[in-house]
MDAnalysis code that builds the backbone (N, CA, C; Angstrom):
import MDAnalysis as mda
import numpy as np

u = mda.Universe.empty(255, n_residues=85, atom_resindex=np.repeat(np.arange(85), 3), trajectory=True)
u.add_TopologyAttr("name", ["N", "CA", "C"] * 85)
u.add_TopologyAttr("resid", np.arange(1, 86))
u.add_TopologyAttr("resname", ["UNK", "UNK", "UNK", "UNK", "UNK", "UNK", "UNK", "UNK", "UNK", "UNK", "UNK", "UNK", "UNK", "UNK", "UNK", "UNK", "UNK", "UNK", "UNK", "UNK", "UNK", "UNK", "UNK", "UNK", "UNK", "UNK", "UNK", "UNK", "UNK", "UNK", "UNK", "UNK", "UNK", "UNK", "UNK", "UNK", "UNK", "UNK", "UNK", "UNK", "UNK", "UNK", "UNK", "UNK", "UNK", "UNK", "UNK", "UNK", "UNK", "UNK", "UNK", "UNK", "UNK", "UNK", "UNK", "UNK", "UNK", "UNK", "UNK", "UNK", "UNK", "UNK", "UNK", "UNK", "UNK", "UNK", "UNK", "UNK", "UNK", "UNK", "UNK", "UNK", "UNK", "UNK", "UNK", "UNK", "UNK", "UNK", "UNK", "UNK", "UNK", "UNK", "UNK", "UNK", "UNK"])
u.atoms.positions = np.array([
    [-55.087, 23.959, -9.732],
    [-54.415, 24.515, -8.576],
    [-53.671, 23.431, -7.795],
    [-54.054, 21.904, -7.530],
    [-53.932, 21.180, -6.800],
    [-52.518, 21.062, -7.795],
    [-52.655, 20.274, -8.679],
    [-51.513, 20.517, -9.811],
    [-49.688, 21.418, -9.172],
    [-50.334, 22.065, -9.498],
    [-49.089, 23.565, -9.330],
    [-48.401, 22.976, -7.954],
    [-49.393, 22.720, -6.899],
    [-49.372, 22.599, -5.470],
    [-48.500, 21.079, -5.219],
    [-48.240, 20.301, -6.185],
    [-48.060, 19.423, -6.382],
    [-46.619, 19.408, -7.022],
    [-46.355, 20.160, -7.897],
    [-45.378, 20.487, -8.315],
    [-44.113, 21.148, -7.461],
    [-44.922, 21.988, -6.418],
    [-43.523, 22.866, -5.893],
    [-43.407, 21.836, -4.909],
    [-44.710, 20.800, -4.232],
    [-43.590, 20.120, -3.327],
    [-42.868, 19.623, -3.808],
    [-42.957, 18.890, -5.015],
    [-42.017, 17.755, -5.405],
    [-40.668, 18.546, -5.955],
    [-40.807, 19.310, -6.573],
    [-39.330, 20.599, -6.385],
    [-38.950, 20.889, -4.723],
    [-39.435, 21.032, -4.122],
    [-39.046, 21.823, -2.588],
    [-38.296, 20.037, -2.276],
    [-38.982, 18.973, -2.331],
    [-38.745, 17.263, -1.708],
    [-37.176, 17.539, -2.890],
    [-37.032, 18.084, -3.989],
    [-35.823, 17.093, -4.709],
    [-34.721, 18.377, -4.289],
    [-35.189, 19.488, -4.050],
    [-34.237, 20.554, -3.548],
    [-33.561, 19.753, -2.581],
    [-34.636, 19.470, -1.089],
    [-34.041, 18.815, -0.082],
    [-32.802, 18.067, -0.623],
    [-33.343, 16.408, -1.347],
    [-32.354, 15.763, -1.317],
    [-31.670, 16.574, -2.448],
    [-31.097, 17.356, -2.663],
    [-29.613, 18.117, -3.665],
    [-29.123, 18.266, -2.189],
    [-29.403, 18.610, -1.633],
    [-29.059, 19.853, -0.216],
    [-27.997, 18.822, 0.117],
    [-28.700, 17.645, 1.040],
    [-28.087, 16.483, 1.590],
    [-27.644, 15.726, 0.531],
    [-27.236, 15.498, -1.080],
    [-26.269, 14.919, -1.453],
    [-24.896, 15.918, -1.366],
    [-25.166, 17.052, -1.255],
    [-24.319, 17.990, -1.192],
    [-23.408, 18.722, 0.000],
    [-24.281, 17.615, 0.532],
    [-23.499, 17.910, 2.253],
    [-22.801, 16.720, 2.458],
    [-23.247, 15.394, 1.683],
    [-22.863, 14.081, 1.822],
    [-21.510, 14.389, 0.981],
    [-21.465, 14.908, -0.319],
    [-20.426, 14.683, -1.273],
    [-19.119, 15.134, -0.339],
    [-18.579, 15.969, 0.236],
    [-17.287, 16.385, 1.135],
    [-16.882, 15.008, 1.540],
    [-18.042, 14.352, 2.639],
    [-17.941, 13.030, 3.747],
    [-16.941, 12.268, 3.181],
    [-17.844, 12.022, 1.712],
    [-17.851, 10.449, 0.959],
    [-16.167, 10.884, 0.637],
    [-15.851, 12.048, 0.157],
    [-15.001, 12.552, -0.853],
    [-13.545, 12.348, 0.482],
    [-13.654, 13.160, 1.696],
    [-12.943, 12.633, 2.753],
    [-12.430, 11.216, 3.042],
    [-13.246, 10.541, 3.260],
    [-13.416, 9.285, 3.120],
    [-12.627, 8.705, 2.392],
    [-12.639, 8.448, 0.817],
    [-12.077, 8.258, 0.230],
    [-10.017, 8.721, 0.024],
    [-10.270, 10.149, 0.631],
    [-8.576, 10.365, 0.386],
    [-8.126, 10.024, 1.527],
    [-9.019, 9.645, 2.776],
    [-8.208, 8.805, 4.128],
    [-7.688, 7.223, 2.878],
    [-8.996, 6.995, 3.185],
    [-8.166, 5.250, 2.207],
    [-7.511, 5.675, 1.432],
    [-7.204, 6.663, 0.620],
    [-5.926, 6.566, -0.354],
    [-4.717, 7.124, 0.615],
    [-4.614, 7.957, 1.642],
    [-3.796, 8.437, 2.096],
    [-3.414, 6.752, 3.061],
    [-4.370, 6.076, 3.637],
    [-3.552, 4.912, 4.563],
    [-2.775, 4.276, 3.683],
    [-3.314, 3.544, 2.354],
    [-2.425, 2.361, 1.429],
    [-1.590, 3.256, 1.204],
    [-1.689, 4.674, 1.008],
    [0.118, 4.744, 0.672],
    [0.701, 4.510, 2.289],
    [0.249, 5.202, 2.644],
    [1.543, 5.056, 4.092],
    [1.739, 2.958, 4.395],
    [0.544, 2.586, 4.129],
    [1.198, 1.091, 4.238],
    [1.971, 0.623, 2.938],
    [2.013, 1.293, 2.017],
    [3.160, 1.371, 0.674],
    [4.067, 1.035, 1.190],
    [4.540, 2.078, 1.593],
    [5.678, 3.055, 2.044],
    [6.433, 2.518, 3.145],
    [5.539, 2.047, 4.140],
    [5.981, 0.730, 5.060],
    [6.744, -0.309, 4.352],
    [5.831, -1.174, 3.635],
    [6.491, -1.984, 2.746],
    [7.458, -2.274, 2.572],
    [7.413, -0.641, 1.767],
    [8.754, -0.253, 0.532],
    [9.991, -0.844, 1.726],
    [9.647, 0.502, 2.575],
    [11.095, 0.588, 3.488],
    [11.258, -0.945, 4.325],
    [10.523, -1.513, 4.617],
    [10.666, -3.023, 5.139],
    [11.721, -3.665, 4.019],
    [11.061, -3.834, 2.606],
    [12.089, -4.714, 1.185],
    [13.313, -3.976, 1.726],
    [13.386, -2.511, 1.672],
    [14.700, -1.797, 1.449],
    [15.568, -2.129, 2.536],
    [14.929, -2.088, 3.434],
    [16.002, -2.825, 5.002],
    [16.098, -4.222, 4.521],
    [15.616, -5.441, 4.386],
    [15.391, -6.769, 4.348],
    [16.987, -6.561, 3.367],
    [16.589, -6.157, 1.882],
    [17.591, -5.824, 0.914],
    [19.209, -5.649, 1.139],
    [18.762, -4.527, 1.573],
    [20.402, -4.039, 2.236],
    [20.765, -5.147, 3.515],
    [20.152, -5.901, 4.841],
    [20.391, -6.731, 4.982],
    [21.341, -7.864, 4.425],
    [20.298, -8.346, 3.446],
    [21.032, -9.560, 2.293],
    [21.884, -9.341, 2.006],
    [21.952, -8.238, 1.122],
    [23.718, -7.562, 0.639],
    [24.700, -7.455, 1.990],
    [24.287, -7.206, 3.338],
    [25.310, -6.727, 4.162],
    [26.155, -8.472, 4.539],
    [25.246, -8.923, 4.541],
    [25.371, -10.529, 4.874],
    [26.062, -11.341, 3.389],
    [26.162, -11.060, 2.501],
    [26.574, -11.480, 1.177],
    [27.827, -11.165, 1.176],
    [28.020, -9.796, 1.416],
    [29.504, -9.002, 1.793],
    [30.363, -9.377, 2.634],
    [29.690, -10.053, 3.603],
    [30.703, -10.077, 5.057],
    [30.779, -11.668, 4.959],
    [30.072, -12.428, 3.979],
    [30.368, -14.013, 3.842],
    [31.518, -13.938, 2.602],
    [31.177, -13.332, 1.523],
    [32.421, -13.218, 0.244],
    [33.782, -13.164, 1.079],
    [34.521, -13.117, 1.290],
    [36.097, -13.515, 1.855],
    [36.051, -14.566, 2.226],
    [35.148, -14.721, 3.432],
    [35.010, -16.384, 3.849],
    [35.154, -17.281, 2.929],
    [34.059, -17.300, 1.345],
    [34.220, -18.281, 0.776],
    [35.894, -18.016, -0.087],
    [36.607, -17.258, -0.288],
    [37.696, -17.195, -1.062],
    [38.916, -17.376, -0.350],
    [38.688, -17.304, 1.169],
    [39.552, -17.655, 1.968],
    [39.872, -19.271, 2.576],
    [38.438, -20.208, 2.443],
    [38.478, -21.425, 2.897],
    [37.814, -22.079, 1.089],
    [37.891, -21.501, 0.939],
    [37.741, -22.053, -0.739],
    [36.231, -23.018, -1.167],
    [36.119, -23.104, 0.312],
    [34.097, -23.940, 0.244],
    [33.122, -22.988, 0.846],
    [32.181, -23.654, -0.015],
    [30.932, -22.629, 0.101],
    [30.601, -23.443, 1.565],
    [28.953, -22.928, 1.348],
    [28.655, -23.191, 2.759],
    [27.878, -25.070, 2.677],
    [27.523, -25.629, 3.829],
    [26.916, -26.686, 3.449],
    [25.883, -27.079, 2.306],
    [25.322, -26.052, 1.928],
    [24.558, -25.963, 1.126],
    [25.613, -27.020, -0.240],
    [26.353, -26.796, -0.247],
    [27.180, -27.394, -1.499],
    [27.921, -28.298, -0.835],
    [27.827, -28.805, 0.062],
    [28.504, -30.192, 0.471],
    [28.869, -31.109, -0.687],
    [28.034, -31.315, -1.404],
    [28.407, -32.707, -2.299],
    [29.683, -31.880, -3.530],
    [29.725, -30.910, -3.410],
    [30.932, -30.389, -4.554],
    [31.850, -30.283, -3.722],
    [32.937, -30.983, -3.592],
    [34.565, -31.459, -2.799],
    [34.943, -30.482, -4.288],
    [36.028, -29.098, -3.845],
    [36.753, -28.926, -4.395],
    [38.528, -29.575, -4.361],
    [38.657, -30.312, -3.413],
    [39.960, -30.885, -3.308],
    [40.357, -32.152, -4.166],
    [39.034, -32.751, -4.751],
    [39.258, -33.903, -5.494],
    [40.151, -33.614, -7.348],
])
């Protein structure tokens, strides 16, 4: 008898914990698609930071090209190449 008595607690004790992994699993599961939902949005930040920086460079590349074809020297950066020699 003690037996049997022994048995349903330890069924009724592992019911419990199903209960509460099963109330836990949503939390954990939440949890998890916040952190996947922040790294994308800090992706995405990123991204669009390169994509401005990018288009930047190019806008600045664009608006220097005449300069160099108009005065025929680059910028100091190339000092030691004299095209007049």
């Amino acid at each position: 008898m003690t037996v049997w008595e022994n048995m349903q607690k330890a069924e009724a004790a592992i019911q419990k914990l199903v209960i509460k992994l099963e109330k836990k699993r949503p939390y954990s599961l939440e949890r998890i698609f916040n952190t996947l939902r922040s790294g994308s949005r800090k992706t995405q930040v990123v991204r669009s930071t390169s994509t401005a920086n990018q288009n930047q460079h190019i806008s600045i590349t664009i608006k220097t090209a005449p300069n160099l074809s108009k005065n025929g020297q680059m910028s100091s950066l190339s000092g030691c190449f004299r095209q007049d020699l």
